[in-house]
C-alpha positions in Angstrom: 90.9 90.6 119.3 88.5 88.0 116.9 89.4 84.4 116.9 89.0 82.4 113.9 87.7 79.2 116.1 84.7 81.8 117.7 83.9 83.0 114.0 80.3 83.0 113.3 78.6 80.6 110.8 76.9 83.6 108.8 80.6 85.0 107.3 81.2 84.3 103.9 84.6 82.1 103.2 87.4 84.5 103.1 89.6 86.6 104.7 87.2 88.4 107.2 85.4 87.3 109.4 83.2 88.5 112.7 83.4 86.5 115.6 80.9 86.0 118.6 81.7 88.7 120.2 79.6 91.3 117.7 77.5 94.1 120.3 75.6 94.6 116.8 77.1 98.1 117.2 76.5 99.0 113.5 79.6 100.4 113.2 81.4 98.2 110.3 77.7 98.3 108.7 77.9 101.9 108.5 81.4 101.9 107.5 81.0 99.3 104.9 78.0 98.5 104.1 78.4 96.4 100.9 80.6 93.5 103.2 78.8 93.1 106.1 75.2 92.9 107.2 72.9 91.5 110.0 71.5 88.9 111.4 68.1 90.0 112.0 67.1 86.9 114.4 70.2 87.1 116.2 71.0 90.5 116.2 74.7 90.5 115.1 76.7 91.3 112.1 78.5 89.3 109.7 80.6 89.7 106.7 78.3 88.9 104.4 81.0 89.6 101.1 84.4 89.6 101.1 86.6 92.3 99.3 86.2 92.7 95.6 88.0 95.5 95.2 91.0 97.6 96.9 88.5 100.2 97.8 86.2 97.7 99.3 89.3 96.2 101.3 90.0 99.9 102.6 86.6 100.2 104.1 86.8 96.4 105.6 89.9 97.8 107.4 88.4 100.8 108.3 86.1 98.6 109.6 88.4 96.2 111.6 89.9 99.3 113.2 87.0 100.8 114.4 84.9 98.0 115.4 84.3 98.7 119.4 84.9 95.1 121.0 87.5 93.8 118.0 84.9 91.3 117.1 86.3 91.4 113.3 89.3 89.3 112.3 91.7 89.5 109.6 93.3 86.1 109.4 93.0 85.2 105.8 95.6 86.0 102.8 97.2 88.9 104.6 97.7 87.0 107.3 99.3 84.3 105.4 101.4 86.6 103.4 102.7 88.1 106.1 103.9 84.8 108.1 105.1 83.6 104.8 107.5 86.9 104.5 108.2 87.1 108.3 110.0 83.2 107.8 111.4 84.2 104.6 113.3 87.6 107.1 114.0 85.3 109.6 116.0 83.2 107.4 117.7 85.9 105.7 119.0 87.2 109.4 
């Protein structure tokens, strides 16, 4: 599972993110290569641009799912959307 608070610096601002524990597996490269790329010197990937598109945002799950060590996160909008319409069931309960 990716933390927010172990994110790396590389990530563009935005609902993904990869956190510090990237193997630099190549996997969510391959997958999608148009949101994340490497860090050369460090030997690690990043999300490099977040989802423009719903097709992009397919392939940045895809991504999250198969990533090997769960080093990407998904703690943006979605995130908040869904905490936002869990409270709003809780109340309605």
């Amino acid at each position: 599972m990716a933390f927010w608070t172990d994110r790396l610096h590389d990530n563009a601002d935005g609902e993904y993110y990869v956190d510090n524990q990237c193997i630099d597996c190549d996997v969510c490269r391959s997958i999608s290569p148009e949101n994340f790329s490497r860090n050369d010197d460090c030997g690690y990937s990043f999300v490099s641009k977040q989802p423009g598109s719903p097709g992009e945002r397919a392939l940045c799950e895809e991504a999250f799912l198969a990533c090997p060590v769960e080093a990407i996160g998904d703690d943006g909008l979605a995130s908040a959307e869904g905490v936002e319409i869990a409270s709003l069931s809780s109340r309605l309960v």
